[in-house]
PyMOL Python script that loads the backbone (N, CA, C, O; Angstrom):
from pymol import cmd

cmd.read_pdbstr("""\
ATOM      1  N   UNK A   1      14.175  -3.460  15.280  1.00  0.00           N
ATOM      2  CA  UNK A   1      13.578  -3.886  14.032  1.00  0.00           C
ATOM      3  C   UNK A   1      12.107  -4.215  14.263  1.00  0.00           C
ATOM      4  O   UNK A   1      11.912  -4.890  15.274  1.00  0.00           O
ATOM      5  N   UNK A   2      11.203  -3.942  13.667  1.00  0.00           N
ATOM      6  CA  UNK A   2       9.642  -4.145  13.618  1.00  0.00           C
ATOM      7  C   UNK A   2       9.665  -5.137  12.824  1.00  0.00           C
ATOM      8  O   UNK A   2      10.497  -5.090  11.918  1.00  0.00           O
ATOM      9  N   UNK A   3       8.856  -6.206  12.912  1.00  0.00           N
ATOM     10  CA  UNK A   3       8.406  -7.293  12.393  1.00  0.00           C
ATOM     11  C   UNK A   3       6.915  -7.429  12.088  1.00  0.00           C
ATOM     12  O   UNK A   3       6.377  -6.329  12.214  1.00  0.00           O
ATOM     13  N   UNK A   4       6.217  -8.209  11.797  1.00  0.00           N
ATOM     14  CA  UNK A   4       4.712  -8.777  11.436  1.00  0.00           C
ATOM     15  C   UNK A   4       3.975  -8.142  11.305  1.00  0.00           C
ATOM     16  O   UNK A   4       4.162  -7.364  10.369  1.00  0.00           O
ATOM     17  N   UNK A   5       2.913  -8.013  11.926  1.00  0.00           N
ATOM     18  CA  UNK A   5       1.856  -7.026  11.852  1.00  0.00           C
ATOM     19  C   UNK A   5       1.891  -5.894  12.077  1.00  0.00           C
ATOM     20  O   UNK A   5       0.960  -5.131  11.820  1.00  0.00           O
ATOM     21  N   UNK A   6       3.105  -5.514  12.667  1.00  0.00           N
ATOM     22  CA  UNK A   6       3.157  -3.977  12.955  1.00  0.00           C
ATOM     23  C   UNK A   6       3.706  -3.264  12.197  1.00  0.00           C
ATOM     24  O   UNK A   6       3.501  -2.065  12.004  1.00  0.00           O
ATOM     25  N   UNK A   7       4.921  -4.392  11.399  1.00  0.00           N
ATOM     26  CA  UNK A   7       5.753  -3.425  10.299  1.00  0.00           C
ATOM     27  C   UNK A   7       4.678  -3.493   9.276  1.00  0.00           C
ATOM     28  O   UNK A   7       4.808  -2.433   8.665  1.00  0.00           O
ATOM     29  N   UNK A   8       3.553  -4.237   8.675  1.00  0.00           N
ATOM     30  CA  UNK A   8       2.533  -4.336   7.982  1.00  0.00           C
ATOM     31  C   UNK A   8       1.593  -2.836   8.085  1.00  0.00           C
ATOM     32  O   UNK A   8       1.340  -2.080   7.148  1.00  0.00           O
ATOM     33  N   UNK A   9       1.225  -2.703   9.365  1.00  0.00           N
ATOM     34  CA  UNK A   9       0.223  -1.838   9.532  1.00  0.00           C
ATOM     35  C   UNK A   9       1.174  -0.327   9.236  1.00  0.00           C
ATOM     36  O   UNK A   9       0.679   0.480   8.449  1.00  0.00           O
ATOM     37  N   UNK A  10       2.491  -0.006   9.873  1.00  0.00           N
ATOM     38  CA  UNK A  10       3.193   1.164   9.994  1.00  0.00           C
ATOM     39  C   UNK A  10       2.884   1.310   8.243  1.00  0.00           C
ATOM     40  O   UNK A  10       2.184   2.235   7.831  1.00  0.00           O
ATOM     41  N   UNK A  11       3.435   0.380   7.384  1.00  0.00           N
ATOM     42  CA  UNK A  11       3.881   0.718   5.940  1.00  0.00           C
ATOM     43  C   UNK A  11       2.165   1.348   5.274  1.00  0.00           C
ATOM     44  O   UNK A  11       1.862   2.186   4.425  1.00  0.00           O
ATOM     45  N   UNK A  12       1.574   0.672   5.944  1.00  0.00           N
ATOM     46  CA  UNK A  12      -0.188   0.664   5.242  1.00  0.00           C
ATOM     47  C   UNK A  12      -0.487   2.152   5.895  1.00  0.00           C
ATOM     48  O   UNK A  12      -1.330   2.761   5.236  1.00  0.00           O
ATOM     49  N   UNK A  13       0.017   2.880   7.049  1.00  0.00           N
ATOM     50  CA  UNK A  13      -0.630   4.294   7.017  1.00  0.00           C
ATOM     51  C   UNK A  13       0.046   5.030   6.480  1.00  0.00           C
ATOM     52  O   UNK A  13      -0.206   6.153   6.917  1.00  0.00           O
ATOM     53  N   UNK A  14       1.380   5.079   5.184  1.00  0.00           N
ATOM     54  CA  UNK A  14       2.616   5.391   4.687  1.00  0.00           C
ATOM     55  C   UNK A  14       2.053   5.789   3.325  1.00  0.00           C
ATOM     56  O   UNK A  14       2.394   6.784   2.685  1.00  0.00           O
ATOM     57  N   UNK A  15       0.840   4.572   2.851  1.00  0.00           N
ATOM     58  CA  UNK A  15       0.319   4.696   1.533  1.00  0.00           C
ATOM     59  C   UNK A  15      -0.378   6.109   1.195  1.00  0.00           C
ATOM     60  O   UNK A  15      -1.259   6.684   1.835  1.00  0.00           O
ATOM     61  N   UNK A  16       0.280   6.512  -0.014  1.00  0.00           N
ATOM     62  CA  UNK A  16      -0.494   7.690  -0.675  1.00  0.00           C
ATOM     63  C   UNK A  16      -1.282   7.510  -1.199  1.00  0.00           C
ATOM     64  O   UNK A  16      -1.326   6.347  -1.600  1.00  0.00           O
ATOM     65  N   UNK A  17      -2.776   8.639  -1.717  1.00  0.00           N
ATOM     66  CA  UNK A  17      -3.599   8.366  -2.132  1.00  0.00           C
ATOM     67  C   UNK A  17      -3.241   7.934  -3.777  1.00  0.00           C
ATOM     68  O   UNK A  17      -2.891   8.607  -4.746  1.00  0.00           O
ATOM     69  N   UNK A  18      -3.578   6.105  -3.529  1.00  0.00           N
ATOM     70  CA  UNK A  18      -3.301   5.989  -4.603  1.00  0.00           C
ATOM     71  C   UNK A  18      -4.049   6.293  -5.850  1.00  0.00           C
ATOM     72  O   UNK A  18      -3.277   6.300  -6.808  1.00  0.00           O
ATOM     73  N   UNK A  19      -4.967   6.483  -6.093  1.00  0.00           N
ATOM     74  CA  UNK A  19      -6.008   7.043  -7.038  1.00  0.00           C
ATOM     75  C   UNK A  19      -5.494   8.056  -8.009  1.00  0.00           C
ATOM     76  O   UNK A  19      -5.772   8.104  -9.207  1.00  0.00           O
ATOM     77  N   UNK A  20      -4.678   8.890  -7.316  1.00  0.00           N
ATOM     78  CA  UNK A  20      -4.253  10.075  -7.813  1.00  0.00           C
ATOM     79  C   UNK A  20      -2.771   9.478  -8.413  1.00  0.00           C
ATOM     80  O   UNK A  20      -2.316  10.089  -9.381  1.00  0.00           O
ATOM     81  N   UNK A  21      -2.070   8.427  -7.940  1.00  0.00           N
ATOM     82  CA  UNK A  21      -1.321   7.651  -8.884  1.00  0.00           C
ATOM     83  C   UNK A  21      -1.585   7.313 -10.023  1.00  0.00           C
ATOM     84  O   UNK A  21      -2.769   7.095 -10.278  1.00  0.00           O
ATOM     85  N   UNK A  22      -0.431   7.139 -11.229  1.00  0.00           N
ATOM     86  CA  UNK A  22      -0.514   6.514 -12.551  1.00  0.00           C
ATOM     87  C   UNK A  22       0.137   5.664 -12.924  1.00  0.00           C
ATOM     88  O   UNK A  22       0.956   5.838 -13.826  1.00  0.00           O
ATOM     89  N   UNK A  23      -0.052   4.503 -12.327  1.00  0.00           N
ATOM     90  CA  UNK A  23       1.344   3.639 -12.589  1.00  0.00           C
ATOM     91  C   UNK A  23       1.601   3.037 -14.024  1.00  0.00           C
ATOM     92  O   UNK A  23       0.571   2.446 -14.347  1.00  0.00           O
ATOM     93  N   UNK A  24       2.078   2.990 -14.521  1.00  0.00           N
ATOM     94  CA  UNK A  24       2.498   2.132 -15.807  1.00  0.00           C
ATOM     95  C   UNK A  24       2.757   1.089 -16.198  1.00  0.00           C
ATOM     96  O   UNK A  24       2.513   0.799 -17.369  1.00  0.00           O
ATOM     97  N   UNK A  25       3.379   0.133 -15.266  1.00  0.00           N
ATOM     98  CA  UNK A  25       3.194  -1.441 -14.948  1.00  0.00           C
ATOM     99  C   UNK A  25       2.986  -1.993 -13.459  1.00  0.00           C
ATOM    100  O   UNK A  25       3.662  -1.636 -12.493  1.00  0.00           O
ATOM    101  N   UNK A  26       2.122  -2.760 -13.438  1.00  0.00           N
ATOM    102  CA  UNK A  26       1.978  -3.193 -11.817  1.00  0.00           C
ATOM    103  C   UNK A  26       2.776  -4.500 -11.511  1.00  0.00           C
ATOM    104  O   UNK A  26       2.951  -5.373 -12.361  1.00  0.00           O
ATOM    105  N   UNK A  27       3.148  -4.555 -10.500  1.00  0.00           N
ATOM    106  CA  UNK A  27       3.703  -6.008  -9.552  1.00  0.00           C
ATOM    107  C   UNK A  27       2.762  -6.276  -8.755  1.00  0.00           C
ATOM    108  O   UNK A  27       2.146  -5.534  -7.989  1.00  0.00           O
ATOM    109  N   UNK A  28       2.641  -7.657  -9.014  1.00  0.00           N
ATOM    110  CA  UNK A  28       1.576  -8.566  -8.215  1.00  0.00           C
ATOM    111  C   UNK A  28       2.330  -9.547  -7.573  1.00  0.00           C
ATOM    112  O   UNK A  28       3.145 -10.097  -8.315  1.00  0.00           O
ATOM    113  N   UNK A  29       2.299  -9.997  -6.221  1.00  0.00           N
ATOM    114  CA  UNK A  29       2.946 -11.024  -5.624  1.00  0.00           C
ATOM    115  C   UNK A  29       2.615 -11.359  -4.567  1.00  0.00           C
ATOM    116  O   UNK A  29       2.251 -10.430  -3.846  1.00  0.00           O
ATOM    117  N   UNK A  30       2.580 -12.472  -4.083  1.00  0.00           N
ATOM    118  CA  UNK A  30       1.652 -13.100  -2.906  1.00  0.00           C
ATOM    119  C   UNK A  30       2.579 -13.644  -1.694  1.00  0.00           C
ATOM    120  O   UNK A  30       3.698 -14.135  -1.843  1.00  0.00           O
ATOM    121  N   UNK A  31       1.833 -13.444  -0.343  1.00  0.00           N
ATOM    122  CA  UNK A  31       3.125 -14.035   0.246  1.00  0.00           C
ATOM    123  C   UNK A  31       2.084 -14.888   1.365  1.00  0.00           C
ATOM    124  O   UNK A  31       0.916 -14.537   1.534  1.00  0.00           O
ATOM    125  N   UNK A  32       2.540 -15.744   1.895  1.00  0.00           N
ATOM    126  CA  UNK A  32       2.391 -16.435   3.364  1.00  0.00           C
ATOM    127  C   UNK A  32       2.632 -15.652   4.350  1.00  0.00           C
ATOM    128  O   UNK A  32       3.847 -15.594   4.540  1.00  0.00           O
ATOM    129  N   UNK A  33       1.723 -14.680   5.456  1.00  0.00           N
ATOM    130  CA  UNK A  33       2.254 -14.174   6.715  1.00  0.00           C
ATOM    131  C   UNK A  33       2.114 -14.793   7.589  1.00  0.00           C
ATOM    132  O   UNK A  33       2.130 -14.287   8.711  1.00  0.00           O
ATOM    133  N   UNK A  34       1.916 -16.169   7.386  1.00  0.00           N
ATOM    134  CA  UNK A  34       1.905 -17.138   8.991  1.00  0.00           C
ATOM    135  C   UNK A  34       2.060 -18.276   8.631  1.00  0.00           C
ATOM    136  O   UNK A  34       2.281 -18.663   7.484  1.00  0.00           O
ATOM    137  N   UNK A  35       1.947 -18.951   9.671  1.00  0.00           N
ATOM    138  CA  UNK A  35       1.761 -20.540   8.977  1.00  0.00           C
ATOM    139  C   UNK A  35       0.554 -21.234   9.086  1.00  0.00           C
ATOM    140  O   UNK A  35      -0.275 -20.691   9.817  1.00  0.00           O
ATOM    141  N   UNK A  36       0.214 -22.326   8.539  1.00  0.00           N
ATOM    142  CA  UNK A  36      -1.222 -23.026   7.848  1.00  0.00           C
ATOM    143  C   UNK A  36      -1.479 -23.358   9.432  1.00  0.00           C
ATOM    144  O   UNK A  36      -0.695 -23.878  10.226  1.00  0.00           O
ATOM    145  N   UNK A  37      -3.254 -22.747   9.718  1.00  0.00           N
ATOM    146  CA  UNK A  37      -3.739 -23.081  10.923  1.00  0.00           C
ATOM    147  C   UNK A  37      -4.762 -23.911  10.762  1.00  0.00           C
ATOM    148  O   UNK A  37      -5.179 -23.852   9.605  1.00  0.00           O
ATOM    149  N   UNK A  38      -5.304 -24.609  11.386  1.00  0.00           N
ATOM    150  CA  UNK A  38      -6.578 -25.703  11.376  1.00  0.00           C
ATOM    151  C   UNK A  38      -7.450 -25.256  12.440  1.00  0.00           C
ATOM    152  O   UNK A  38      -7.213 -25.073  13.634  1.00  0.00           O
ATOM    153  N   UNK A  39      -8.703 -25.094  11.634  1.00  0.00           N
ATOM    154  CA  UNK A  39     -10.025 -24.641  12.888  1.00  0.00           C
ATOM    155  C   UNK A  39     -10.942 -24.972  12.159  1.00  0.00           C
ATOM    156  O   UNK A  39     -11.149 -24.944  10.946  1.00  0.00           O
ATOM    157  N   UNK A  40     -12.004 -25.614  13.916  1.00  0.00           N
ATOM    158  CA  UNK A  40     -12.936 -26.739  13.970  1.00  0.00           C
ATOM    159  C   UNK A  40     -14.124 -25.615  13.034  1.00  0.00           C
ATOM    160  O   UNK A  40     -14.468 -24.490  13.396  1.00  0.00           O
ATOM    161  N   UNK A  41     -14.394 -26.066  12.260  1.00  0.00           N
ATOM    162  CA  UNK A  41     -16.059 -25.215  11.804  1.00  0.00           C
ATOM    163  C   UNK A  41     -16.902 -26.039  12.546  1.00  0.00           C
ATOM    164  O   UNK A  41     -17.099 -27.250  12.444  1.00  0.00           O
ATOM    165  N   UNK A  42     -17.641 -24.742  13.739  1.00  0.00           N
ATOM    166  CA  UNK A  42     -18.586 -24.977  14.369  1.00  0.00           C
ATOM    167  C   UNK A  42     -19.986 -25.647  13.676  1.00  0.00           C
ATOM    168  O   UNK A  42     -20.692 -26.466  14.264  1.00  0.00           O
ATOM    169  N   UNK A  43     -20.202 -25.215  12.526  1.00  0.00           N
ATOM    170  CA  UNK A  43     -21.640 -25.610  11.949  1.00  0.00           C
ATOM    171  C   UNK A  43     -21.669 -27.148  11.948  1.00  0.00           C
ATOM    172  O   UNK A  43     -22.377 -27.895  12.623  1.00  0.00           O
ATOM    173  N   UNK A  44     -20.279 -27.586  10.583  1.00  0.00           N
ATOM    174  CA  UNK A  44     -20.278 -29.292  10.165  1.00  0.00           C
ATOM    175  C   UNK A  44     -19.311 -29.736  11.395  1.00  0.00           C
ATOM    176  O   UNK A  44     -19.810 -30.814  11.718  1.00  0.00           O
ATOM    177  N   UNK A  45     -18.394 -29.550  12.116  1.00  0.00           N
ATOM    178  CA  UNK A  45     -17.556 -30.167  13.544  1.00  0.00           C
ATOM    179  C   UNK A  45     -16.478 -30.698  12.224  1.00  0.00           C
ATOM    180  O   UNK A  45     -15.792 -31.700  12.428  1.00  0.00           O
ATOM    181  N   UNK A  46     -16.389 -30.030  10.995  1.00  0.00           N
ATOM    182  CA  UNK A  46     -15.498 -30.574  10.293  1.00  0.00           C
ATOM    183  C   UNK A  46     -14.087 -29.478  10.266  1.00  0.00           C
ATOM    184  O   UNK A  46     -14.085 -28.291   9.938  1.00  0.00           O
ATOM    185  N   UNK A  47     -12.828 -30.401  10.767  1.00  0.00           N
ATOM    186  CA  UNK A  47     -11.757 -29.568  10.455  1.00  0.00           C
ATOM    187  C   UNK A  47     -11.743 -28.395   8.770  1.00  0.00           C
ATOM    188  O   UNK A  47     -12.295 -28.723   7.719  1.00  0.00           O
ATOM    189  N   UNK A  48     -11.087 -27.283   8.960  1.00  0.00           N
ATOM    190  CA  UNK A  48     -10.754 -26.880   8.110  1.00  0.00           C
ATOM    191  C   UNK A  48      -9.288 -26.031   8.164  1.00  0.00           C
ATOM    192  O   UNK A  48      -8.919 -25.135   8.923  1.00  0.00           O
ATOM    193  N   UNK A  49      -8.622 -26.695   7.045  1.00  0.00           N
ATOM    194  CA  UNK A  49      -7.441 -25.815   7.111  1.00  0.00           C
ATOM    195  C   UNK A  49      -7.289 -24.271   6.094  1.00  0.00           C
ATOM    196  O   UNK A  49      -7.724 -24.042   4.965  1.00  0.00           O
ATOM    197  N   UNK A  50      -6.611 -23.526   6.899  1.00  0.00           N
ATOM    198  CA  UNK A  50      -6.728 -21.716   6.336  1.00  0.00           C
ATOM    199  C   UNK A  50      -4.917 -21.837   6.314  1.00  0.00           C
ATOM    200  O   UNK A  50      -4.170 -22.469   7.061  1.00  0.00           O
ATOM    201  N   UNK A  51      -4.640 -21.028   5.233  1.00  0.00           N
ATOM    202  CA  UNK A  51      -3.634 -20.554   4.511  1.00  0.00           C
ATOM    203  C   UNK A  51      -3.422 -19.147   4.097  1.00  0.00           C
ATOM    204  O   UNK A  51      -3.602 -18.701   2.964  1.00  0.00           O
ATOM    205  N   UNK A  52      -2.895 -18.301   5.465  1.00  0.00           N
ATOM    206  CA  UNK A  52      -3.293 -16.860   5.626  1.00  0.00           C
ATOM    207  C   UNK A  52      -1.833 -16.475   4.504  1.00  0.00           C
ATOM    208  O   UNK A  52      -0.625 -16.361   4.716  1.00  0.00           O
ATOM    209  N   UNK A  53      -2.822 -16.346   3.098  1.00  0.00           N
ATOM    210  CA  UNK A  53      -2.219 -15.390   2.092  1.00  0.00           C
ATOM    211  C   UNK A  53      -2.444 -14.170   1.982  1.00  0.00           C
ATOM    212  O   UNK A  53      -3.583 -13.880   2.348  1.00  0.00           O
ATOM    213  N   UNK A  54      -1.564 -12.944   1.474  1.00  0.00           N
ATOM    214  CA  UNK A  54      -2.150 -11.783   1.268  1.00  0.00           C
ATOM    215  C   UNK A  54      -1.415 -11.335   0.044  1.00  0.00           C
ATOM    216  O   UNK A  54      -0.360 -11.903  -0.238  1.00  0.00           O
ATOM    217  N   UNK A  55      -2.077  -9.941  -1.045  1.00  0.00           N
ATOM    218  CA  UNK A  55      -1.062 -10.214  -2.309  1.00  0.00           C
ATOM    219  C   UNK A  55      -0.734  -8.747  -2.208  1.00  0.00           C
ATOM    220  O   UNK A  55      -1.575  -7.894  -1.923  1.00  0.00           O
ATOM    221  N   UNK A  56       0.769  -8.457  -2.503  1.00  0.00           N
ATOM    222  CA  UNK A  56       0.726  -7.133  -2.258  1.00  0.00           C
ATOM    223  C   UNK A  56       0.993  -6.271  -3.995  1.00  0.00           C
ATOM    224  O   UNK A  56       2.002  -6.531  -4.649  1.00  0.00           O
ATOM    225  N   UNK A  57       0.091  -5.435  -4.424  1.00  0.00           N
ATOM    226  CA  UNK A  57       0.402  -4.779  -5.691  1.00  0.00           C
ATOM    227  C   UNK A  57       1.029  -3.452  -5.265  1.00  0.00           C
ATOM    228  O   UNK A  57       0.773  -2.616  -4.398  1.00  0.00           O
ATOM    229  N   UNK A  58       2.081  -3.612  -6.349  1.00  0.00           N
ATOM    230  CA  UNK A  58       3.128  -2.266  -6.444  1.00  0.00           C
ATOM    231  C   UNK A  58       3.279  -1.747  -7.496  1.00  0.00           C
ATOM    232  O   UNK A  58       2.954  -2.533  -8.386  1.00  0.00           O
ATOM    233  N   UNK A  59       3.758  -0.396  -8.037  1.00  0.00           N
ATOM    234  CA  UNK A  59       4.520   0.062  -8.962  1.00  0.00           C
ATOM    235  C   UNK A  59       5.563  -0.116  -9.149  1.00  0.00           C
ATOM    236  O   UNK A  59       6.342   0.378  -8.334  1.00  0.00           O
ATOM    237  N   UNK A  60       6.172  -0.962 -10.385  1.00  0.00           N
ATOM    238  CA  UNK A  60       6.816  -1.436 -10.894  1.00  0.00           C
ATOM    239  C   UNK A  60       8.527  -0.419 -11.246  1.00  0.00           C
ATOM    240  O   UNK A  60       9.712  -0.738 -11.344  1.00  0.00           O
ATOM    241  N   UNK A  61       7.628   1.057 -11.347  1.00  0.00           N
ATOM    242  CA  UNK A  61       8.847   2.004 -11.985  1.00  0.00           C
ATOM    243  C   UNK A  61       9.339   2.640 -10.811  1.00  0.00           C
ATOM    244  O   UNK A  61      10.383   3.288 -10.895  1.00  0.00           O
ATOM    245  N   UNK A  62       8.490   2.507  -9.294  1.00  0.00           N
ATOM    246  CA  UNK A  62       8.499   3.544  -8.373  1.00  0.00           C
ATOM    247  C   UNK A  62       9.026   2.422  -7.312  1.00  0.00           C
ATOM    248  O   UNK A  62       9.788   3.027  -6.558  1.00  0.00           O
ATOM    249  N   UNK A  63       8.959   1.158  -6.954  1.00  0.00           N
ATOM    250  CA  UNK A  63       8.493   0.403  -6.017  1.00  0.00           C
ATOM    251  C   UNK A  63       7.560   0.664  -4.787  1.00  0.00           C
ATOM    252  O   UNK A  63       7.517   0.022  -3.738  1.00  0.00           O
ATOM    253  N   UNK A  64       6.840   1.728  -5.150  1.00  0.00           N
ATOM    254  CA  UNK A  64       5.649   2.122  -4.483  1.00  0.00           C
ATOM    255  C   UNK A  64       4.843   1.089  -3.896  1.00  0.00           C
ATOM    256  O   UNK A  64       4.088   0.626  -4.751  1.00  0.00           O
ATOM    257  N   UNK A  65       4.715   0.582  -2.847  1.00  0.00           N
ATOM    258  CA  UNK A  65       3.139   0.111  -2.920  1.00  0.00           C
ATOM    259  C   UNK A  65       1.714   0.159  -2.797  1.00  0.00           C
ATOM    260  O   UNK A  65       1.324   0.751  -1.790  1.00  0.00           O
ATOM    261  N   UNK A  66       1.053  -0.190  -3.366  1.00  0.00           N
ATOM    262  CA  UNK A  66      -0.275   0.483  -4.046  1.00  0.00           C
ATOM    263  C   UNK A  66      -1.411  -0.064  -3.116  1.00  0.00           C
ATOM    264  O   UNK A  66      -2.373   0.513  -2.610  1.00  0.00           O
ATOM    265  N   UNK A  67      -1.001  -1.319  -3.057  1.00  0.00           N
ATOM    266  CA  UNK A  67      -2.383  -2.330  -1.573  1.00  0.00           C
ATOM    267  C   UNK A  67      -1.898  -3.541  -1.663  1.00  0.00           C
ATOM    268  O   UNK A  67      -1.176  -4.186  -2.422  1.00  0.00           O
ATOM    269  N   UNK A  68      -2.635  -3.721  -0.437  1.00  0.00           N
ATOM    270  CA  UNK A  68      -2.041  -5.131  -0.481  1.00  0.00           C
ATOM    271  C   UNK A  68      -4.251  -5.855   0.425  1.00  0.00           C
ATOM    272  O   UNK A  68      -5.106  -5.421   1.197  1.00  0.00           O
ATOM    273  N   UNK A  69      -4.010  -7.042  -0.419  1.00  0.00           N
ATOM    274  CA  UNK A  69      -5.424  -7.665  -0.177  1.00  0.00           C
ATOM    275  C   UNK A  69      -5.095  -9.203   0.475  1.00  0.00           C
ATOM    276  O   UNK A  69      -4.120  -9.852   0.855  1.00  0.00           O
ATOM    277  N   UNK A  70      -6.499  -9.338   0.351  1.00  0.00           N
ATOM    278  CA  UNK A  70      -6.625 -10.723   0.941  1.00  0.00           C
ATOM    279  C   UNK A  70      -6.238 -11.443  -0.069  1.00  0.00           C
ATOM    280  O   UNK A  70      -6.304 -11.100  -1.249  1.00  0.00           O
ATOM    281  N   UNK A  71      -5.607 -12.988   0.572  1.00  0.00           N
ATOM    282  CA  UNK A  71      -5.767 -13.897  -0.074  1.00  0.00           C
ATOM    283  C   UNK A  71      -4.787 -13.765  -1.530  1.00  0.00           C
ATOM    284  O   UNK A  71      -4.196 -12.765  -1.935  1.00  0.00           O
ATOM    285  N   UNK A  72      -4.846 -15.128  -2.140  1.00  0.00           N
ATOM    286  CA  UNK A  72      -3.528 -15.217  -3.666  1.00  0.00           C
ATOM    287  C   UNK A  72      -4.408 -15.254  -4.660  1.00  0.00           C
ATOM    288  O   UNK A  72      -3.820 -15.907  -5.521  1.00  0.00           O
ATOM    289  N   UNK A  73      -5.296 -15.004  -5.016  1.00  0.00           N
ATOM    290  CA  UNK A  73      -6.200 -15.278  -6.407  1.00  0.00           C
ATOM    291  C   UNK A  73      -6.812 -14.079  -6.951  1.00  0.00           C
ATOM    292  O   UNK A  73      -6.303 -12.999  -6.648  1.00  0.00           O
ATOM    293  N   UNK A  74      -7.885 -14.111  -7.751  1.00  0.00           N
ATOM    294  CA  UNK A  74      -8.021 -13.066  -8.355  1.00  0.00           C
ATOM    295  C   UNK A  74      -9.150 -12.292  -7.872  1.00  0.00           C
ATOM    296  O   UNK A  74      -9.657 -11.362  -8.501  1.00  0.00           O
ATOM    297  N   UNK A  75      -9.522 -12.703  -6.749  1.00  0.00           N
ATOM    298  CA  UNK A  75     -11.081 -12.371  -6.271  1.00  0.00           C
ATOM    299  C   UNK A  75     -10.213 -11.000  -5.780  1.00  0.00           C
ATOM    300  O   UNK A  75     -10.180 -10.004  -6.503  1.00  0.00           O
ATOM    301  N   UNK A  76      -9.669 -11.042  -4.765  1.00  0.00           N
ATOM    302  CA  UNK A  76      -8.692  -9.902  -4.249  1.00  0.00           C
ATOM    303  C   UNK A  76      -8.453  -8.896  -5.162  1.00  0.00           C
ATOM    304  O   UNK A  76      -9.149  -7.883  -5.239  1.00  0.00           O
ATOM    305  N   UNK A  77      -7.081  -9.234  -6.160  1.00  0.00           N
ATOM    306  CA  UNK A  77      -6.596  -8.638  -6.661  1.00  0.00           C
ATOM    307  C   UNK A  77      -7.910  -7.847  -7.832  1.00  0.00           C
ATOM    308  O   UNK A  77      -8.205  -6.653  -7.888  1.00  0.00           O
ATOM    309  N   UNK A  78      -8.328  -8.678  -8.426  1.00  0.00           N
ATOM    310  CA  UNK A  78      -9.613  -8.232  -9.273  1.00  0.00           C
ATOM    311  C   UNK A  78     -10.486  -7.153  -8.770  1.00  0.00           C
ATOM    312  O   UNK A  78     -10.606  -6.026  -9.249  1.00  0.00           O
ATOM    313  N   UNK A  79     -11.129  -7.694  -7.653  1.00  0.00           N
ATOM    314  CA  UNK A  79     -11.516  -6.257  -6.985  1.00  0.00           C
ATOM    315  C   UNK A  79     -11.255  -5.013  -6.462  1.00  0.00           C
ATOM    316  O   UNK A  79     -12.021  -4.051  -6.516  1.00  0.00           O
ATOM    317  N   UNK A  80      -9.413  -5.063  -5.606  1.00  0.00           N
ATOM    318  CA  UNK A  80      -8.970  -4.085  -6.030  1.00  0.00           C
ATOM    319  C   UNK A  80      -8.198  -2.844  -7.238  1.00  0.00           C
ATOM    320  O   UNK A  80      -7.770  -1.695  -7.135  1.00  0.00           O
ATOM    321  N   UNK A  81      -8.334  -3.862  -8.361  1.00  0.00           N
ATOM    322  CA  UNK A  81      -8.405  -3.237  -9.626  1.00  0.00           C
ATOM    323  C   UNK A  81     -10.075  -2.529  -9.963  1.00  0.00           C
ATOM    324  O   UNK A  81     -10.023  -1.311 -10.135  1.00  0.00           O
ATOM    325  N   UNK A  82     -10.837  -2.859 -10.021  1.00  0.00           N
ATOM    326  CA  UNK A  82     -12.134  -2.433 -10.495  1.00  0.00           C
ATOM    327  C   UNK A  82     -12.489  -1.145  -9.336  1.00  0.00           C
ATOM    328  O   UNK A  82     -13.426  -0.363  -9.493  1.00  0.00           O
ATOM    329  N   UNK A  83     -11.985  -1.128  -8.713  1.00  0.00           N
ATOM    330  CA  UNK A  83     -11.857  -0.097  -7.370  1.00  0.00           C
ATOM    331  C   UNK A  83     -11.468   0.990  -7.651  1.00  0.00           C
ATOM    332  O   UNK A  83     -12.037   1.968  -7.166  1.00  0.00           O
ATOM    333  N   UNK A  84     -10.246   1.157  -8.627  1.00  0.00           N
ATOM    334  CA  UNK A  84      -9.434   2.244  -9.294  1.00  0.00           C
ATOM    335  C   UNK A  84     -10.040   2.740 -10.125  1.00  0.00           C
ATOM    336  O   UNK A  84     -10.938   2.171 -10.747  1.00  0.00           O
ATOM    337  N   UNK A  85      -9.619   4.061 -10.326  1.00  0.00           N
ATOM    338  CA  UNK A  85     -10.005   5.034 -11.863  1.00  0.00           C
ATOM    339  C   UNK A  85      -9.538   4.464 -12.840  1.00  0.00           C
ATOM    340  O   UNK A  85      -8.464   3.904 -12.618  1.00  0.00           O
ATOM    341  N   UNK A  86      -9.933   4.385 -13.865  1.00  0.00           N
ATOM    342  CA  UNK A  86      -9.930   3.674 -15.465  1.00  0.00           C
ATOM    343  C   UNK A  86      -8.758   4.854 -16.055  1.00  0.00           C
ATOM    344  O   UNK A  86      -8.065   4.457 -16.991  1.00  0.00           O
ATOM    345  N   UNK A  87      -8.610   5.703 -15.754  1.00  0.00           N
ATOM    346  CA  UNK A  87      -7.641   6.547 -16.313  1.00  0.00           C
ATOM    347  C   UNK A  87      -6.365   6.375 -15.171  1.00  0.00           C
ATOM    348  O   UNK A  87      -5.309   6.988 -15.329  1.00  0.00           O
TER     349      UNK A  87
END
""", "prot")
cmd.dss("prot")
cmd.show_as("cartoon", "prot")
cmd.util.cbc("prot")
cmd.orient("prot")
């Protein structure tokens, strides 16, 4: 069985060009691939804690998946929408 980053990366060279996809409804969903790490920021010597999210969008009719980005919010997901063809 492949696990973490590798079953991550195998599925990500699997993706078709999605562009040339048309999906009809998308799935958006976010997951935790690790657990919450704490690191010193060199500049202020002030702890900071990171929360390695990533969100993966799919086709809804196909369970295709389409990408998967950084992070749970919309900066991600937003930009890989504006990325796509409008048609």
């Amino acid at each position: 069985m492949v696990v973490g980053a590798k079953a991550l990366n195998m599925a990500a060279t699997k993706l078709p060009n999605i562009d040339l996809l048309r999906p009809r409804v998308l799935g958006i969903d976010e997951h935790r691939f690790r657990s919450v790490r704490f690191f010193k920021n060199t500049e202020t010597i002030a702890w900071q804690r990171i929360e390695p999210w990533m969100t993966t969008i799919v086709d809804l009719d196909t369970g295709q998946i389409l990408g998967v980005v950084d992070g749970r919010d919309h900066t991600g997901v937003g930009g890989w929408l504006i990325r796509r063809p409008l048609e």
